[in-house]
Each structure stands twice: as structure tokens, then as C-alpha cells.
C-alpha positions as CSV (number, residue, x, y, z in Angstrom):
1,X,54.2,73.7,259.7
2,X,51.7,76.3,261.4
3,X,52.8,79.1,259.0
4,X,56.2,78.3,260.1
5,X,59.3,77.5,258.1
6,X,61.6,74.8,259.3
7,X,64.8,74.6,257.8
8,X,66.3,70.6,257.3
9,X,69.6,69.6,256.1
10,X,69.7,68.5,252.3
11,X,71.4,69.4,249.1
12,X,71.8,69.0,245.8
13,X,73.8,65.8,244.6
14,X,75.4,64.5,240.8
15,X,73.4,61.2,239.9
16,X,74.6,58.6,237.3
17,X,74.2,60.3,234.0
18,X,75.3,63.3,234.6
19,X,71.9,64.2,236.6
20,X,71.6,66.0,239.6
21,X,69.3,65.8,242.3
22,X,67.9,67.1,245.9
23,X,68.5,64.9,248.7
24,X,67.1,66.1,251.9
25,X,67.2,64.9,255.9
26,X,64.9,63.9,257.8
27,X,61.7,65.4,257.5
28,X,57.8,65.8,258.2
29,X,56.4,63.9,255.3
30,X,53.1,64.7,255.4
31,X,54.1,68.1,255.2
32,X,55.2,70.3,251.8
33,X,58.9,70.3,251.4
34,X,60.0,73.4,249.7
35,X,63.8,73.6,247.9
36,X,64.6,76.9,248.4
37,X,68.6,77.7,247.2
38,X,70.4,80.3,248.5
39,X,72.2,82.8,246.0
40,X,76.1,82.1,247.2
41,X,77.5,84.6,245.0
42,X,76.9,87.1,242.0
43,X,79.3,89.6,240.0
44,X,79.6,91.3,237.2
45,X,82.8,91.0,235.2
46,X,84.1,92.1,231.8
47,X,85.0,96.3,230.2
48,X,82.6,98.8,228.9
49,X,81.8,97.3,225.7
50,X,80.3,94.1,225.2
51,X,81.7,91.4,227.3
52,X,79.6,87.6,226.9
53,X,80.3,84.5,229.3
54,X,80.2,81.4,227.5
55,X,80.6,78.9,229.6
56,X,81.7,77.7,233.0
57,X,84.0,74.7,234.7
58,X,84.7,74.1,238.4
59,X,87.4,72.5,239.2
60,X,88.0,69.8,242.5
61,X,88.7,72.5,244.5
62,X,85.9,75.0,244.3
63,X,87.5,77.4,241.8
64,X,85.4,78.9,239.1
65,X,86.4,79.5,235.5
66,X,84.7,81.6,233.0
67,X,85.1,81.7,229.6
68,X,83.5,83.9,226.7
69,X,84.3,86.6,224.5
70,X,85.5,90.5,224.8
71,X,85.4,93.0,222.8
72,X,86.2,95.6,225.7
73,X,89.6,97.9,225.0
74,X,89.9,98.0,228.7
75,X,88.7,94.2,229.6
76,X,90.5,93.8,233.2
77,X,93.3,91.3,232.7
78,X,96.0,90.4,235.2
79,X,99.4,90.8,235.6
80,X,101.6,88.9,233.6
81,X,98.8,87.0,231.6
82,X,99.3,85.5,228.0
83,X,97.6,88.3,226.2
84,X,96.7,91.6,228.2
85,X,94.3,93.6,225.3
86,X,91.8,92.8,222.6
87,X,93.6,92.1,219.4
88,X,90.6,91.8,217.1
89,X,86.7,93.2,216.9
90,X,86.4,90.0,219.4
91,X,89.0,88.0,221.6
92,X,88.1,85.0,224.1
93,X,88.8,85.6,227.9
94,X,89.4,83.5,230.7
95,X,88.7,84.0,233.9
96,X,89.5,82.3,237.4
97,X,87.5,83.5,240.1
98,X,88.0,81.9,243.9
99,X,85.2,79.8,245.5
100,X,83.0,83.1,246.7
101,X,83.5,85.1,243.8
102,X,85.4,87.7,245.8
103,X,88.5,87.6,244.0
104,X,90.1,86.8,240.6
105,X,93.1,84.5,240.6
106,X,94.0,85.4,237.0
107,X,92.5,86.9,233.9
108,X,93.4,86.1,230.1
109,X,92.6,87.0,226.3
110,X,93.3,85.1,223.7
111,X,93.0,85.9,220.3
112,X,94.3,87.4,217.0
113,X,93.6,90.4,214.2
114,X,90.1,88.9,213.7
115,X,86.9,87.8,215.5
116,X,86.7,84.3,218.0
117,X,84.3,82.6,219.8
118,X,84.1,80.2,223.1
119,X,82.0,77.6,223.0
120,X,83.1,75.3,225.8
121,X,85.7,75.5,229.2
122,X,86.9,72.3,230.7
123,X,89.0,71.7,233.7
124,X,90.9,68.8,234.6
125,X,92.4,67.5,238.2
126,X,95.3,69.5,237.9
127,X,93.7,72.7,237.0
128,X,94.6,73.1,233.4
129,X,91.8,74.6,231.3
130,X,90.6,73.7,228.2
131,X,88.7,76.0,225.9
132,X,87.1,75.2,222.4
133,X,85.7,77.5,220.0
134,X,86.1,79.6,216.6
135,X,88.3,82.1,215.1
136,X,88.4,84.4,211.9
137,X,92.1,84.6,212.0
138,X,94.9,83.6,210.5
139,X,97.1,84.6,213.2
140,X,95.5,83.0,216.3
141,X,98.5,81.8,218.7
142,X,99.2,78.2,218.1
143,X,102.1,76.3,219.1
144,X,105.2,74.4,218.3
145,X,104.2,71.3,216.5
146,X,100.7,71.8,216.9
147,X,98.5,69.6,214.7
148,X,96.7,72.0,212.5
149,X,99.5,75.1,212.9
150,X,97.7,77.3,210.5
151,X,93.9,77.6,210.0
152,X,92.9,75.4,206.8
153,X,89.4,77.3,206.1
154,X,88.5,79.6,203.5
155,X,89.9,82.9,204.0
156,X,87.0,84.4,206.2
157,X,85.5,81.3,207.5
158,X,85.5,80.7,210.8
159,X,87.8,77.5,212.2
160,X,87.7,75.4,215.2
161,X,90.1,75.9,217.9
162,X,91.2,74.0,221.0
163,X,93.7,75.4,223.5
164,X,94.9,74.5,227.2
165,X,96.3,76.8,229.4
166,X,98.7,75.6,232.5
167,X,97.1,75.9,236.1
């Protein structure tokens, strides 16, 4: 209005379908109405070598987890984690970061002598995280009385994996 900008409440909001949408407050209507987001956060995160982000799942709390594939020696991992180094030419990763991006709540790999891929992250209400993808190899971590406890491919072929780590 007059070479002015006037700021009015709105956001954006999930619609039936999985759609989302902009709802916005009152307004001047026979004015343009301009979305303009805001970038809320941005980081880098992975080694020196080639590190790829996948995919990404919020859970009901704001957290934000990353999934992908390393192939860094010295990927940052945390403390404690299920697999602290790259085992093959690629391993996945998952990371937890905190609702700004400022901090990591924990950091993961996951993977065996050969190559995987992520190909989807999934969290449910209790914060467990799912992850889906490929591996090369034979000795990807499965568990007691998993379903499929050895891969069933060719040797060399690639085979699907599902996993789900605790919150």
C-alpha cells in the first residue's frame, strides 16, 4: 500500500490430502498479497567427502531428522551411537537436529562392508525413526528374529532394507 509493506498474520496450513496451503488474516483485498517466508534455519552437516541428505521427517515436537548417505571417514557421529565410522565405500546416517538447527541431539551410521542407500525417514509419536533403503552387503546389521535375516539377492545386487531406531 503506497510503496509500503504491511506485514499480516497467516501461515502455511496441512489440507486434506496431504496438501498444504497459505492461510492469511485479515487483509486489504483489493490490494496484492505477497507470501513471503522467512528462512528459519540453514546448516551444513556431513565430513569432507561426499555426504547426501535423503530425506527428512519432523516429529510432534519440532525435532528434525535427516537421513542420507556418508561416505566421509570423519562423518561427525555422537557419543555412544550404534555405529560411529563408515564401514563400506557408503553407509546411511541419521541425524536429529533440535527445532532451530543449532544443535544435534544425536548422530548415527549404519551400514556394512559394502555400499547403502536411504530412500525414506519416518517418524512416529514416540520418536522412533524409520529408515528404508538399499544395501550391497551381506553383513548389514539385522536383528534377532528379523524377517528376512540375511539379504536373499544375487551376490552384488542391491536389497531393500527397513530399520527403526529407538527415540
Amino acid at each position: 500500500s503506497g510503496g509500503a509493506r504491511h506485514p499480516i498474520a497467516g501461515g502455511y496450513r496441512i489440507r486434506k490430502g496431504n496438501r498444504i496451503g497459505f492461510e492469511a488474516g485479515p487483509f486489504d483485498r483489493t490490494l496484492p498479497l505477497t507470501i513471503d517466508p522467512v528462512l528459519q534455519f540453514s546448516t551444513f552437516y556431513g565430513g569432507a567427502q561426499v555426504d547426501r541428505a535423503k530425506a527428512i521427517a519432523v516429529d510432534n515436537k519440532g525435532g528434525l531428522y535427516v537421513a542420507g548417505a556418508a561416505t566421509s571417514l570423519n562423518f561427525p557421529v555422537s557419543q555412544g551411537v550404534y555405529q560411529n565410522k563408515v564401514l563400506g565405500g557408503t553407509d546411511i546416517f541419521v541425524v536429529k537436529l533440535n527445532t532451530t538447527g543449532t544443535s544435534v541431539a544425536y548422530s548415527t551410521l549404519i551400514g556394512g562392508a559394502n555400499d547403502e542407500t536411504c530412500a525414506g525417514i519416518a517418524v512416529d509419536g514416540q520418536g522412533n525413526v524409520f529408515v528404508a533403503g538399499t544395501t550391497r552387503s551381506t553383513n548389514f546389521p539385522t536383528t534377532a528374529g528379523a524377517y528376512k535375516p540375511q539379504p536373499i539377492g544375487i551376490s552384488g545386487d542391491a536389497d531393500g532394507y527397513v530399520l527403526k531406531l529407538n527415540s
